[in-house]
ZAKOLKOL-958403 format. One record per residue (C-alpha): x, y, z; residue in one letter; chain; residue number from 1. Coordinates in Angstrom, 3 decimals. Example, Ala and Ser with C-alpha at 12.3 -4.5 7.8 and 13.67 -1.06 7.14 Angstrom:
! residues 2
<xx->12.300; yy->-4.500; zz->7.800; rest->A; kette->A; nr->1>
<xx->13.670; yy->-1.060; zz->7.140; rest->S; kette->A; nr->2>
//
This chain:
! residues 286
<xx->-40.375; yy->38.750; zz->45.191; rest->X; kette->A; nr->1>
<xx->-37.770; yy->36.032; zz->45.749; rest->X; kette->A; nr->2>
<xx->-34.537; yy->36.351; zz->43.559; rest->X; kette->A; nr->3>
<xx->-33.162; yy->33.159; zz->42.141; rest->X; kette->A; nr->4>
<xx->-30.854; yy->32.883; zz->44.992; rest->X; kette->A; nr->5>
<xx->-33.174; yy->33.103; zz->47.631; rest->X; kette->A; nr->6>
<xx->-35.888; yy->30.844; zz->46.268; rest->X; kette->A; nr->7>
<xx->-36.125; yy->27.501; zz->47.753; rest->X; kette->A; nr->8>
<xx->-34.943; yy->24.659; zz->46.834; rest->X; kette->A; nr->9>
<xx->-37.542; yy->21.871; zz->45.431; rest->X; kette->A; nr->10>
<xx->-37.644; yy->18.036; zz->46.652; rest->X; kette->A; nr->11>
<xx->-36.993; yy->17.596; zz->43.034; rest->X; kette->A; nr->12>
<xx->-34.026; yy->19.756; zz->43.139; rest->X; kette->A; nr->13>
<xx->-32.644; yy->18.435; zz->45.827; rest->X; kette->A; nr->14>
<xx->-32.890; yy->15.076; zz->45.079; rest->X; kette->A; nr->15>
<xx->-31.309; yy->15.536; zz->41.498; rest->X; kette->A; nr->16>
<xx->-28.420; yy->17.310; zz->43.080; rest->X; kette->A; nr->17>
<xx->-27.465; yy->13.952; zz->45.351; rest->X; kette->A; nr->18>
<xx->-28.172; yy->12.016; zz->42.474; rest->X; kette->A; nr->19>
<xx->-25.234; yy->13.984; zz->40.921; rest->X; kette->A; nr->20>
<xx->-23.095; yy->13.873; zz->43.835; rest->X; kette->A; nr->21>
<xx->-23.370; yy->10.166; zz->43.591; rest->X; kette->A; nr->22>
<xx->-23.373; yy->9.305; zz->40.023; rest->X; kette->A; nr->23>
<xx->-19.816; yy->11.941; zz->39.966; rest->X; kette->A; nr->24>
<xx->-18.181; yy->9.784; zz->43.621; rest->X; kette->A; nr->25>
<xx->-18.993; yy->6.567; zz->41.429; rest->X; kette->A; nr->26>
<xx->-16.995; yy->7.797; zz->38.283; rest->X; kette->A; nr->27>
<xx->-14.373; yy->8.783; zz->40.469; rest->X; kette->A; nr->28>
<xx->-13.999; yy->5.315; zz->41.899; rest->X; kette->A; nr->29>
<xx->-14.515; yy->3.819; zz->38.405; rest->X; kette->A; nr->30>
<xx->-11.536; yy->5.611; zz->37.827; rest->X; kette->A; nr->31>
<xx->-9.538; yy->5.188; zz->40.573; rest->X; kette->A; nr->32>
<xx->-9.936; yy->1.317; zz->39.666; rest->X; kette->A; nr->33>
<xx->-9.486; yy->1.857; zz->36.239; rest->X; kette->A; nr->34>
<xx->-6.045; yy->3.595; zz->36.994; rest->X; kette->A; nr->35>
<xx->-4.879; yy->0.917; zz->38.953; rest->X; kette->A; nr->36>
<xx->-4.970; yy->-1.629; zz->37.190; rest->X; kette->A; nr->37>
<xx->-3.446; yy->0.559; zz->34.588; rest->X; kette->A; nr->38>
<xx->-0.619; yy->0.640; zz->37.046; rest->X; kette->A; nr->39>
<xx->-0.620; yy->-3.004; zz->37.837; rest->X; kette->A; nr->40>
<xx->-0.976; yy->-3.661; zz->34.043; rest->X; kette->A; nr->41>
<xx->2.619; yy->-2.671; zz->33.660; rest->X; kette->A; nr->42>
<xx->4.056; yy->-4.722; zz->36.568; rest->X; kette->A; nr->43>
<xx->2.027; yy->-7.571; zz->35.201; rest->X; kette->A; nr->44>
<xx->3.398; yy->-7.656; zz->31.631; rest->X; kette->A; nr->45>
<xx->6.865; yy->-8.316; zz->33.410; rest->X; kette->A; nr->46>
<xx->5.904; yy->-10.642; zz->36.262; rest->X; kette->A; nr->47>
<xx->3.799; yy->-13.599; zz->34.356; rest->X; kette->A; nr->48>
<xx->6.844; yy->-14.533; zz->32.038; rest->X; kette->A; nr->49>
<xx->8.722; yy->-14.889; zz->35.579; rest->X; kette->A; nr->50>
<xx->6.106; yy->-16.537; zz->37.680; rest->X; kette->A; nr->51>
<xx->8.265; yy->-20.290; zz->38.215; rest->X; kette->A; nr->52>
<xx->11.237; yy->-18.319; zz->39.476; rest->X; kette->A; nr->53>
<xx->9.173; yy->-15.834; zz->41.691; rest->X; kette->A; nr->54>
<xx->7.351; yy->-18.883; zz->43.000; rest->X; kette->A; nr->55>
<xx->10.624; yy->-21.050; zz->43.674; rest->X; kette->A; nr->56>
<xx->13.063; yy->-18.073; zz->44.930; rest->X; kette->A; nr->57>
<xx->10.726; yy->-17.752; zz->47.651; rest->X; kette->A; nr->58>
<xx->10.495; yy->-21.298; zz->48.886; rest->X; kette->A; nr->59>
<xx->14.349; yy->-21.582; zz->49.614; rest->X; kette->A; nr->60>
<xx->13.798; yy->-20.074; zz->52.931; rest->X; kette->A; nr->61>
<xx->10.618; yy->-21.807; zz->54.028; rest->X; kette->A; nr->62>
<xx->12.109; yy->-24.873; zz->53.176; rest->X; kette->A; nr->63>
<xx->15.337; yy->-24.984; zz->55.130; rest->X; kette->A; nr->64>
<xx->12.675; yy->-24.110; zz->57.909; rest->X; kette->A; nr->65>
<xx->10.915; yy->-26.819; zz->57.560; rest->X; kette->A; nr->66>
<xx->13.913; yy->-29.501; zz->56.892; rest->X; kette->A; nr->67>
<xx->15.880; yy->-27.647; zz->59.757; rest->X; kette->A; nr->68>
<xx->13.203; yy->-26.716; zz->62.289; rest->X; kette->A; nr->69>
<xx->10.108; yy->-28.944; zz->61.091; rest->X; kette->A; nr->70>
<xx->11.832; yy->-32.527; zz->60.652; rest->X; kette->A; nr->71>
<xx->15.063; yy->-31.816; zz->62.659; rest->X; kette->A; nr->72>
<xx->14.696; yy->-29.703; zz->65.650; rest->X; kette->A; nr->73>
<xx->10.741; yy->-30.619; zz->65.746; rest->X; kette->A; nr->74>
<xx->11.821; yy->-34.401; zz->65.762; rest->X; kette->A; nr->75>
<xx->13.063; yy->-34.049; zz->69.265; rest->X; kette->A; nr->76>
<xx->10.305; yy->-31.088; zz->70.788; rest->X; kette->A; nr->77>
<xx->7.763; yy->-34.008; zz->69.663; rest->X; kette->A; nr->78>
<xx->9.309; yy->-36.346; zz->72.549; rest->X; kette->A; nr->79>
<xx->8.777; yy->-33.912; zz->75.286; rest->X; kette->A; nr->80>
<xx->6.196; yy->-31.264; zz->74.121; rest->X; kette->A; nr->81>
<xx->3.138; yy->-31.110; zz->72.409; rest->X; kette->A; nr->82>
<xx->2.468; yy->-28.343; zz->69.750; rest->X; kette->A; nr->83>
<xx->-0.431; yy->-26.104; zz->70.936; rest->X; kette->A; nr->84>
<xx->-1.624; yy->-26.052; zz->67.374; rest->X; kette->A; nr->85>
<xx->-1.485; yy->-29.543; zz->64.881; rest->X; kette->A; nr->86>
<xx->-0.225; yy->-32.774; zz->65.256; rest->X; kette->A; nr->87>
<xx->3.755; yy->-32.129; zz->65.504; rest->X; kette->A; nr->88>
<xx->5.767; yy->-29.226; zz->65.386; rest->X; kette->A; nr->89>
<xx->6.180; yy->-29.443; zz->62.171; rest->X; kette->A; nr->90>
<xx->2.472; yy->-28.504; zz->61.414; rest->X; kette->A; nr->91>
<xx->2.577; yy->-25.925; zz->64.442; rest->X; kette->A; nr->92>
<xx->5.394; yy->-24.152; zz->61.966; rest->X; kette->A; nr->93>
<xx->3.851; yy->-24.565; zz->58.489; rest->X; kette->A; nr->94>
<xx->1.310; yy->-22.051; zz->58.448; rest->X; kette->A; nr->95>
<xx->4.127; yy->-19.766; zz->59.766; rest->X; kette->A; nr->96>
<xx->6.443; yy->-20.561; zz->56.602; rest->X; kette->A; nr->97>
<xx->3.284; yy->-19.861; zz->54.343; rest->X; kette->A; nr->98>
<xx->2.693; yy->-16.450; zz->56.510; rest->X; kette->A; nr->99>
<xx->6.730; yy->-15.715; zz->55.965; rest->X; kette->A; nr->100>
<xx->7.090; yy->-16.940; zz->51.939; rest->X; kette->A; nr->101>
<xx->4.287; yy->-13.800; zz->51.457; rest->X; kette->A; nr->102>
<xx->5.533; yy->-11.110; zz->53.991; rest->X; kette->A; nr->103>
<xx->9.408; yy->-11.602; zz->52.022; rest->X; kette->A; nr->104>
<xx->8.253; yy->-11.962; zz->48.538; rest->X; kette->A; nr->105>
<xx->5.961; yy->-9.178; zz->48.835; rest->X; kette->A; nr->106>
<xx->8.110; yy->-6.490; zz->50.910; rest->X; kette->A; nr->107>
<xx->11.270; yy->-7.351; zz->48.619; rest->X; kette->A; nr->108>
<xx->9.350; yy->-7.922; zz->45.535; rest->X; kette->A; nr->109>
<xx->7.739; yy->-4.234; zz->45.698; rest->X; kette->A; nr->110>
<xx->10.937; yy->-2.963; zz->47.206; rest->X; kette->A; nr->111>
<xx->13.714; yy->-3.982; zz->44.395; rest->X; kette->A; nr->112>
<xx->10.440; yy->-3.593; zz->41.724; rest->X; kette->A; nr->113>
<xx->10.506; yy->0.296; zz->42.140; rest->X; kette->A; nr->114>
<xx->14.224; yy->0.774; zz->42.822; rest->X; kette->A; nr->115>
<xx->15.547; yy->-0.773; zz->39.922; rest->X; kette->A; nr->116>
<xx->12.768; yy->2.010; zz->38.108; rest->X; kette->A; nr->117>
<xx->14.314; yy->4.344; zz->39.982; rest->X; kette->A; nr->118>
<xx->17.884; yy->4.193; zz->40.383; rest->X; kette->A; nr->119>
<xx->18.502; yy->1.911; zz->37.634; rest->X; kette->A; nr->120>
<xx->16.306; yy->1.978; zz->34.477; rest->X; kette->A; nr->121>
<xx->15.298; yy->5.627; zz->35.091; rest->X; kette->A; nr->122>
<xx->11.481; yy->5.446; zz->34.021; rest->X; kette->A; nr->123>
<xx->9.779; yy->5.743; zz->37.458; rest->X; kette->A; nr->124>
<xx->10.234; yy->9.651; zz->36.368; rest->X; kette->A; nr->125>
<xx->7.640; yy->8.544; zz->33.456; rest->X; kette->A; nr->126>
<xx->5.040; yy->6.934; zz->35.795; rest->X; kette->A; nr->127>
<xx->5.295; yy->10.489; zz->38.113; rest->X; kette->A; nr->128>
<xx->3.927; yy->11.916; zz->35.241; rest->X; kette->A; nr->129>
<xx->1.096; yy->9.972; zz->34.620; rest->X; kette->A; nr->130>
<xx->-2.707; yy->12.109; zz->35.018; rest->X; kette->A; nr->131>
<xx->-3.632; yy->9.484; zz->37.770; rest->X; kette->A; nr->132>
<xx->-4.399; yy->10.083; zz->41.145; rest->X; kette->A; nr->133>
<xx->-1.230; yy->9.177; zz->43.715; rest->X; kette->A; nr->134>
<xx->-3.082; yy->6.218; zz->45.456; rest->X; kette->A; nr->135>
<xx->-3.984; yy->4.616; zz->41.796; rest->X; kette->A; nr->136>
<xx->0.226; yy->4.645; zz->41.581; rest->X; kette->A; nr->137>
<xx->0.392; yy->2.938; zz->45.177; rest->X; kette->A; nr->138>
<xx->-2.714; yy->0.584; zz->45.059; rest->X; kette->A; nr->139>
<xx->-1.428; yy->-0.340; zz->41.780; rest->X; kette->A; nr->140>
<xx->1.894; yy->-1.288; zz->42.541; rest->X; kette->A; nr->141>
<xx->1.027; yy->-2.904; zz->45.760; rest->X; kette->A; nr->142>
<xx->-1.554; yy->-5.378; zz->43.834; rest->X; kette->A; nr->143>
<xx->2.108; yy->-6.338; zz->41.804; rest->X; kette->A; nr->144>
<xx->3.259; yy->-7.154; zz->44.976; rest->X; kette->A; nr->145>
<xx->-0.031; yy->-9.136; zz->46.802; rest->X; kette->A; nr->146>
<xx->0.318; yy->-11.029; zz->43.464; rest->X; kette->A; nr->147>
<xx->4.061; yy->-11.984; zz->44.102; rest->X; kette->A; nr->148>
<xx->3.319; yy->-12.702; zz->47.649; rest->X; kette->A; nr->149>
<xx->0.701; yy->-15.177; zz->46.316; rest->X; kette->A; nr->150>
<xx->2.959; yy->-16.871; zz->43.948; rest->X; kette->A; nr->151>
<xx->5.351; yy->-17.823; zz->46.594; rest->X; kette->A; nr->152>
<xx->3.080; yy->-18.522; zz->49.210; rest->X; kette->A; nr->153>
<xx->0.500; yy->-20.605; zz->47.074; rest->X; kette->A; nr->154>
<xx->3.959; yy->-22.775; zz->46.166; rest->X; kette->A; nr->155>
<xx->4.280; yy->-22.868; zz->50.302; rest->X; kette->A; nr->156>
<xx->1.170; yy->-24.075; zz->50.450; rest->X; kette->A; nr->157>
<xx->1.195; yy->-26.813; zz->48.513; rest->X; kette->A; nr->158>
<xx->4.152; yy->-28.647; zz->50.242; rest->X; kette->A; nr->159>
<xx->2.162; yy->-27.804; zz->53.840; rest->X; kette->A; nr->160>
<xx->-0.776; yy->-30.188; zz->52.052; rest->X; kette->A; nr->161>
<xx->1.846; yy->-32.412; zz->50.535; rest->X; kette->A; nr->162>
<xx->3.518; yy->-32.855; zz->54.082; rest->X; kette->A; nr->163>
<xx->-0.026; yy->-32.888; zz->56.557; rest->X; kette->A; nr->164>
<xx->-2.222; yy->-34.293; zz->53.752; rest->X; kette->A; nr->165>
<xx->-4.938; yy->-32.115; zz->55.179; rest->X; kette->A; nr->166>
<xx->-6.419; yy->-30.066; zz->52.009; rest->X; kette->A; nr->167>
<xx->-9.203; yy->-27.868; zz->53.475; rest->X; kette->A; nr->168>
<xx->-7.223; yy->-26.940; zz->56.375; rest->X; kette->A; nr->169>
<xx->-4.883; yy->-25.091; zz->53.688; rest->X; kette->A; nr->170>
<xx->-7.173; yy->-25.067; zz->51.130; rest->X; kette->A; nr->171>
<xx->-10.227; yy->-22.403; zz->52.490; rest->X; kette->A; nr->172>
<xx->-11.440; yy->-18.985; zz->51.329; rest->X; kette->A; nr->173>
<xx->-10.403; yy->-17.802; zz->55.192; rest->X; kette->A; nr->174>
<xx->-6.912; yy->-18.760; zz->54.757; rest->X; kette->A; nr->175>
<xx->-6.954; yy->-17.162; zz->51.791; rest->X; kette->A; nr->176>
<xx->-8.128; yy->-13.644; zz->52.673; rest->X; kette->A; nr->177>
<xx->-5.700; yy->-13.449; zz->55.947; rest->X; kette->A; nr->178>
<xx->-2.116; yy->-14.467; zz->53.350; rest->X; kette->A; nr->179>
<xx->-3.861; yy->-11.890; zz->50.888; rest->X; kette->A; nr->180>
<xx->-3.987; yy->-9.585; zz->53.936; rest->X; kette->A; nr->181>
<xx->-1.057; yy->-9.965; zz->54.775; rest->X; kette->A; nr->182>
<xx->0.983; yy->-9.504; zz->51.677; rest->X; kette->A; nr->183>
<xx->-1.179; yy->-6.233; zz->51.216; rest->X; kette->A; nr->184>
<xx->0.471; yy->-4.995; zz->54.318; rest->X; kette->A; nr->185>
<xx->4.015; yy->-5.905; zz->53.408; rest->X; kette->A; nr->186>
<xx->3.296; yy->-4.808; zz->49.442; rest->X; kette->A; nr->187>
<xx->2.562; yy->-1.247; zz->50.713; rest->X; kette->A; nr->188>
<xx->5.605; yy->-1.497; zz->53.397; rest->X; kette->A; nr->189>
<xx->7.741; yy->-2.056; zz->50.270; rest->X; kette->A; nr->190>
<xx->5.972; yy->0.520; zz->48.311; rest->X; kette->A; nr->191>
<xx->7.183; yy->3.193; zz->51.027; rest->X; kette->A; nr->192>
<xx->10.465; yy->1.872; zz->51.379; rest->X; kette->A; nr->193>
<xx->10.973; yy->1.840; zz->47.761; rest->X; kette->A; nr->194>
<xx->10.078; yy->5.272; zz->47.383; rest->X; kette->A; nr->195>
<xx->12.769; yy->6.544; zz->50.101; rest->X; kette->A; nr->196>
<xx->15.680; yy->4.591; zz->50.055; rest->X; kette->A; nr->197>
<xx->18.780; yy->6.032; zz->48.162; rest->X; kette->A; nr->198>
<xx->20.323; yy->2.751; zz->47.309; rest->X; kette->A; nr->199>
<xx->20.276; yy->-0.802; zz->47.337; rest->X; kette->A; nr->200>
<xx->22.527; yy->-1.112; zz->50.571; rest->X; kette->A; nr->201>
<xx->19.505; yy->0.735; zz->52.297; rest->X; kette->A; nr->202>
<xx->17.152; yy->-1.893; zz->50.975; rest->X; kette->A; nr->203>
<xx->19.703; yy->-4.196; zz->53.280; rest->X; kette->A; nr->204>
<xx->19.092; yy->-2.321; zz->56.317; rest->X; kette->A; nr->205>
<xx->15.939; yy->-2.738; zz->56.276; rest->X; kette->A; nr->206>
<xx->15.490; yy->-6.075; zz->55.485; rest->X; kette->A; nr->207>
<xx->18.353; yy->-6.775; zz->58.240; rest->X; kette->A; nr->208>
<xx->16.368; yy->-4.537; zz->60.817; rest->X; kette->A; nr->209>
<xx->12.541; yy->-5.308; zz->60.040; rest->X; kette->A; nr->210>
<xx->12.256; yy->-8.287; zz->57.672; rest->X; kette->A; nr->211>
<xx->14.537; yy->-10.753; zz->59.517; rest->X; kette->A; nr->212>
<xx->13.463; yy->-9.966; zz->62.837; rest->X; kette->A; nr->213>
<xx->10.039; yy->-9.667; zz->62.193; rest->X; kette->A; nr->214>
<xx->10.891; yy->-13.735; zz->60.417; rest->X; kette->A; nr->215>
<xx->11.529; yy->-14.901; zz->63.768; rest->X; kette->A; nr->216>
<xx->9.578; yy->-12.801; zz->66.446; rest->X; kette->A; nr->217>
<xx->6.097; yy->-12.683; zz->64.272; rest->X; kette->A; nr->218>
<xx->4.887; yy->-16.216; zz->66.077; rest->X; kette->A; nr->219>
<xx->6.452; yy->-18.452; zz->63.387; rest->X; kette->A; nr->220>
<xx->8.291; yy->-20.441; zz->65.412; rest->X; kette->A; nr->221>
<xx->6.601; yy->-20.385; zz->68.624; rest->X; kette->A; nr->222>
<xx->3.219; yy->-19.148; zz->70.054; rest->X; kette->A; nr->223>
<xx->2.655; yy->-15.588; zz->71.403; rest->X; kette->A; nr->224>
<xx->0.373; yy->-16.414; zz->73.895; rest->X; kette->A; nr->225>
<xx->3.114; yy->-18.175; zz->75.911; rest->X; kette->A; nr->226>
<xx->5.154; yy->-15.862; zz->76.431; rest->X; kette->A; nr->227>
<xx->6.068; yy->-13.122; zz->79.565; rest->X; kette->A; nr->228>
<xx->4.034; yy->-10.514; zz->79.527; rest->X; kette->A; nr->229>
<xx->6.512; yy->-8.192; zz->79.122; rest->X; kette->A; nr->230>
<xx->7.868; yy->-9.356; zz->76.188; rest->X; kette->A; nr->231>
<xx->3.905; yy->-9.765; zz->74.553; rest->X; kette->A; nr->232>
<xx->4.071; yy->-5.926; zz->73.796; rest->X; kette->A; nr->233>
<xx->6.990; yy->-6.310; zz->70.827; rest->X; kette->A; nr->234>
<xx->5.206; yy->-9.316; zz->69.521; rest->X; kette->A; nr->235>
<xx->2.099; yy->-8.149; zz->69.243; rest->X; kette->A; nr->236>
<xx->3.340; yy->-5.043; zz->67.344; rest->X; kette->A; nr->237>
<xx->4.057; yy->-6.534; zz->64.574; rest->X; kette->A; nr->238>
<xx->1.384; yy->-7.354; zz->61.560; rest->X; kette->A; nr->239>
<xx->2.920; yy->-10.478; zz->60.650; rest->X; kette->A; nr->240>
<xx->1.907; yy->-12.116; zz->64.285; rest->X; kette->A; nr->241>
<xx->-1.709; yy->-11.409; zz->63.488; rest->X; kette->A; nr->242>
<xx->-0.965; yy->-13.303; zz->60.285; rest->X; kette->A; nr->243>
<xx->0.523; yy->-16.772; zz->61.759; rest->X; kette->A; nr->244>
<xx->-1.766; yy->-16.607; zz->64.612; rest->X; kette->A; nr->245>
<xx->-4.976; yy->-16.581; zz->62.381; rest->X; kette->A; nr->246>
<xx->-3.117; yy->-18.978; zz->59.993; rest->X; kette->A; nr->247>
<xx->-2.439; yy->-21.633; zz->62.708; rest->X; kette->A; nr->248>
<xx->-6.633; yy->-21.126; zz->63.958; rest->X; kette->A; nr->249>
<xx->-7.706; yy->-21.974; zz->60.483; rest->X; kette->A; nr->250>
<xx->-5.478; yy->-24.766; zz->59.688; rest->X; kette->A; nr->251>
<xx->-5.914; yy->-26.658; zz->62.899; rest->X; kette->A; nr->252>
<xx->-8.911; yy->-25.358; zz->65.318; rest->X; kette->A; nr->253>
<xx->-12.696; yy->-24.760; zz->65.118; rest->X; kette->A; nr->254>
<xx->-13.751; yy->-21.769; zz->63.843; rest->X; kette->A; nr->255>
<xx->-14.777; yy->-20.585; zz->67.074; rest->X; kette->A; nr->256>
<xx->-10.943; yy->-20.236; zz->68.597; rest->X; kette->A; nr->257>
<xx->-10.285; yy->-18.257; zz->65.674; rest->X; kette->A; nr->258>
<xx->-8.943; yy->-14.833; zz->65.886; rest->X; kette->A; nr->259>
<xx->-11.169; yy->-12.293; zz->64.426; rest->X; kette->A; nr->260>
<xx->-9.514; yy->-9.145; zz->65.721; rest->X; kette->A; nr->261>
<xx->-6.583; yy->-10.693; zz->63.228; rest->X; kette->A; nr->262>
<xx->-8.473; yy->-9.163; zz->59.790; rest->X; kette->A; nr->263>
<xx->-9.353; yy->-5.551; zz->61.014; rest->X; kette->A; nr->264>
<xx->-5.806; yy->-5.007; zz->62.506; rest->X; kette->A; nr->265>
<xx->-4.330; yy->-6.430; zz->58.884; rest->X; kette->A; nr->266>
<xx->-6.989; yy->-4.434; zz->56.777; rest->X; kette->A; nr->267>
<xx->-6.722; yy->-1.364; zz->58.703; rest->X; kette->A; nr->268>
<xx->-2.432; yy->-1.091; zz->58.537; rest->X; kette->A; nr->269>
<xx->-2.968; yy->-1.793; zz->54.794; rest->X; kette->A; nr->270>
<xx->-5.066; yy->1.151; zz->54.612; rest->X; kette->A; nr->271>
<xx->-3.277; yy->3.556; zz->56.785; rest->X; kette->A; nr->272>
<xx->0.416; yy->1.876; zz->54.147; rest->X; kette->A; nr->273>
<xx->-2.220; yy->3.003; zz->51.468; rest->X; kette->A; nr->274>
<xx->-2.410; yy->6.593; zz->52.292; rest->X; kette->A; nr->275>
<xx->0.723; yy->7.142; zz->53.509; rest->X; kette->A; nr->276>
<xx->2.210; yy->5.603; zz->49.890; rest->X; kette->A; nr->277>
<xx->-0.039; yy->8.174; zz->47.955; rest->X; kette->A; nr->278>
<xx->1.087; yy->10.460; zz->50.449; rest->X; kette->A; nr->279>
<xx->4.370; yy->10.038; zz->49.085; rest->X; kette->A; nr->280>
<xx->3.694; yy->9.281; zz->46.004; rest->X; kette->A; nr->281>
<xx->1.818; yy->13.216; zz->45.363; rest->X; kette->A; nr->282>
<xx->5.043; yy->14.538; zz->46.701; rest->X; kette->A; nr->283>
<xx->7.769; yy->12.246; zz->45.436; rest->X; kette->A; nr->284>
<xx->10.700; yy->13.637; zz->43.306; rest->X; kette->A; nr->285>
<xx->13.312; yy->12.018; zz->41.688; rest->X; kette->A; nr->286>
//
């Protein structure tokens, strides 16, 4: 006689028990969602009653790069070179500036966003306390941050139309995933950073040491492909190369030159900033 724990288990059984499995991964995702935007909510309710001055703080840079580098240096590299990418050096550069408005905004954004919670206003305590799981607290505030990148970058943008004239070049769903990409990668970056540094003089350091390098080494300025081969390596390290590279396809070549490898790289360093943020988020103390 077979006990209940020995009898077999039915098709019907079976079946009803990965219907459960399912229906209880979908609620958790449901709720994962649900708790970050929860997260996000709060960063939100501060952000859209600053969107002109996140937009415009971000296009001081990108504009003294373009007057400086664009009209005045690209001016003269017009007379004796021709940009591998666009018309004039000054289109070579401008999906680099719209590539560099996101990766700033985004990184410092996040970064001075949860420091002043933490060492400042002292309620990031609060949000540690929240019932939500540690990568709703990350995802959440690194969608504050993709949405500050955008601001800045969607102002970048327009003057790259206003000074090419060429709309759909700047103007596609393609670009728009890659800069999305993008300031995912440096939203989650900041996320981190925010969580570890012990004051704002360490935010410094790293923006002297990563942010500003990476500004002039990540292919804004020039194109990776031509250079040694021994100096490709550092280049090619760093996310925001992927970025202007795939930028400077869509705005200026056929589809078919265009860097695919580009969006797996970007998506897959926003996921691996993604767990290593709720990583630190499930053991952060302050």
């Amino acid at each position: 006689m077979n006990t209940p724990r020995d009898r077999p288990i039915s098709p019907l059984e079976n079946r009803s028990h990965s219907v459960q499995r399912q229906s209880s991964k979908s609620r958790r995702l449901r709720n994962l969602a649900a708790d970050t935007l929860t997260v996000f909510w709060g960063d939100w309710l501060d952000l859209r009653v600053r969107i002109p001055q996140i937009a415009a703080s971000g296009l001081v840079s990108p504009l003294i790069y373009i007057l400086a580098f664009g009209l005045g240096l690209g001016s003269s590299l017009d007379k004796v070179s021709t940009p591998t990418a666009g018309d004039s050096y000054l289109e070579f550069i401008l999906p680099g500036m719209v590539a560099l408005s996101s990766m700033v905004i985004s990184f410092g954004g996040t970064t001075f966003s949860i420091c002043g919670e933490r060492l400042f206003s002292k309620t990031f305590e609060e949000m540690l306390l929240y019932p939500i799981h540690p990568l709703a607290l990350h995802l959440g505030k690194m969608l504050a941050g993709i949405v500050r990148g955008l601001m800045t970058a969607s102002a970048v943008i327009l003057l790259a139309v206003v000074f090419t004239g060429k709309v759909w070049s700047f103007l596609n769903p393609l670009f728009f995933l890659l800069v999305i990409l993008n300031c995912a990668v440096f939203a989650g970056l900041g996320v981190i950073v925010g969580l570890n540094v012990k004051s704002l003089e360490s935010v410094g350091l790293f923006n002297n040491f990563l942010i500003v390098p990476m500004s002039f080494l990540g292919g804004t300025f020039f194109d990776p492909t031509t250079l040694p081969t021994a100096l490709k390596p550092i280049v090619f390290a760093l996310p925001l190369t992927y970025t202007t590279m795939g930028l400077r396809a869509i705005a200026y070549k056929p589809l078919s030159e265009f860097p695919w490898y580009s969006i797996p790289i970007l998506l897959a360093s926003a996921i691996a900033l993604s767990f290593l943020g709720a990583r630190q988020f499930a053991n952060q103390q302050d």
